[in-house]
C-alpha positions as CSV (number, residue, x, y, z in Angstrom):
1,X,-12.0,-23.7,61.8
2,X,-15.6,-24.2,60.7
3,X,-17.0,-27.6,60.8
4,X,-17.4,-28.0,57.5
5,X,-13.8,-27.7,56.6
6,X,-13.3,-29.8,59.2
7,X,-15.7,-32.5,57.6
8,X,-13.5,-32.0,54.1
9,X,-10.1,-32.7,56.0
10,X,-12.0,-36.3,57.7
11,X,-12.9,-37.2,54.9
12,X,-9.8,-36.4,52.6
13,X,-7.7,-38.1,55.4
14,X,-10.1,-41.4,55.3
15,X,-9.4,-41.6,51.4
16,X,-5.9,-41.1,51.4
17,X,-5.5,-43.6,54.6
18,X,-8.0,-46.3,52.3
19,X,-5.4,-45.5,49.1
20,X,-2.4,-45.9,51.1
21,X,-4.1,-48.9,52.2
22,X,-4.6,-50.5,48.8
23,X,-1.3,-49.4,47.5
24,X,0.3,-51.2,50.3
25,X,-1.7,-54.4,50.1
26,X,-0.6,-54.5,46.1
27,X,2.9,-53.9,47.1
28,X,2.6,-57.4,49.8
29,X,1.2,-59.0,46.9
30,X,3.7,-58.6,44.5
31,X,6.6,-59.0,47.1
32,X,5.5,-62.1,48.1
33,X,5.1,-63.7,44.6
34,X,8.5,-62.6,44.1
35,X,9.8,-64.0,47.1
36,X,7.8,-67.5,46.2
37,X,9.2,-66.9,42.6
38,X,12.8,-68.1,44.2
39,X,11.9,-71.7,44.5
40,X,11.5,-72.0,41.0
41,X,15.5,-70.8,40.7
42,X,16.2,-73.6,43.4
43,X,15.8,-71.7,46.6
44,X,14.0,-73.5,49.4
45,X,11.7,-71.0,50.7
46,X,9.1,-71.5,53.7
47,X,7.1,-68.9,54.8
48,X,6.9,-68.7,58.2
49,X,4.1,-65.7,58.5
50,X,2.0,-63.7,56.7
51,X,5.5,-61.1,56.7
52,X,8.3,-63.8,57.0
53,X,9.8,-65.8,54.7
54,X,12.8,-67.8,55.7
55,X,15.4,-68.8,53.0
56,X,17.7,-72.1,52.8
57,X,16.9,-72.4,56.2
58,X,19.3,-69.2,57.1
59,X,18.2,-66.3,55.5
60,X,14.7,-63.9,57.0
61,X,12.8,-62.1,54.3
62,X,10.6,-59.7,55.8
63,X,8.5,-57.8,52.3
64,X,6.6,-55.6,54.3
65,X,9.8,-53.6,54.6
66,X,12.2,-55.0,52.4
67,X,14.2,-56.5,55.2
68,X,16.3,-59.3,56.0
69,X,18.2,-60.9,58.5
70,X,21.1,-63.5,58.6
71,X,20.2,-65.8,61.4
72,X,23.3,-67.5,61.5
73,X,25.6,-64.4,61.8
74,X,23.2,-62.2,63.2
75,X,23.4,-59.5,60.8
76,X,20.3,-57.5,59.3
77,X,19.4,-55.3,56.5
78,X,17.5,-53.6,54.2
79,X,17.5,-53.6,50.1
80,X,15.4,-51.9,47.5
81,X,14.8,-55.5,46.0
82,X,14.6,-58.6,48.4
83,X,14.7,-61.1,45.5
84,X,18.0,-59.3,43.7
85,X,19.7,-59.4,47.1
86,X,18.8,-63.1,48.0
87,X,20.6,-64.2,45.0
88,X,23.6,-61.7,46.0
89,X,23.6,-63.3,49.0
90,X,23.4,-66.9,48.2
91,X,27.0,-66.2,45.6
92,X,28.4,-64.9,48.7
């Protein structure tokens, strides 16, 4: 392959890494405002790490994925919404 192909792909593959970058970090952002969003509804919510938030004491919200885990029965998860499911949960 000449080099200056080569050069193209780099530099495409740097931009689309930066994008994916960006689109990620909005993603957090949002996630996380959601999550914090549940203490207004009553939820007691501490977040325990940048990716962790931990739920009536019992309940692991993890944004990065859209995962949780059940520390008291040791079940885990994932859900398209982390804030629709928490309130699933909770009427459980």
């Amino acid at each position: 392959m000449p080099k200056r192909e080569h050069a193209y792909w780099e530099t495409d593959q740097r931009a689309y890494r930066a994008a994916q970058e960006a689109r990620r970090s909005r993603r957090m952002k949002v996630r996380i405002r959601k999550i914090l969003a549940l203490q207004a509804l009553g939820f007691r919510v501490v977040q325990q790490a940048l990716n962790h938030f931990r739920v009536n004491g019992r309940l692991d919200l993890f944004p990065l994925h859209n995962q949780w885990h059940d520390t008291r029965l040791g079940t885990k998860g994932s859900a398209p919404d982390l804030v629709v499911f928490t309130k699933e949960w909770i009427k459980s």
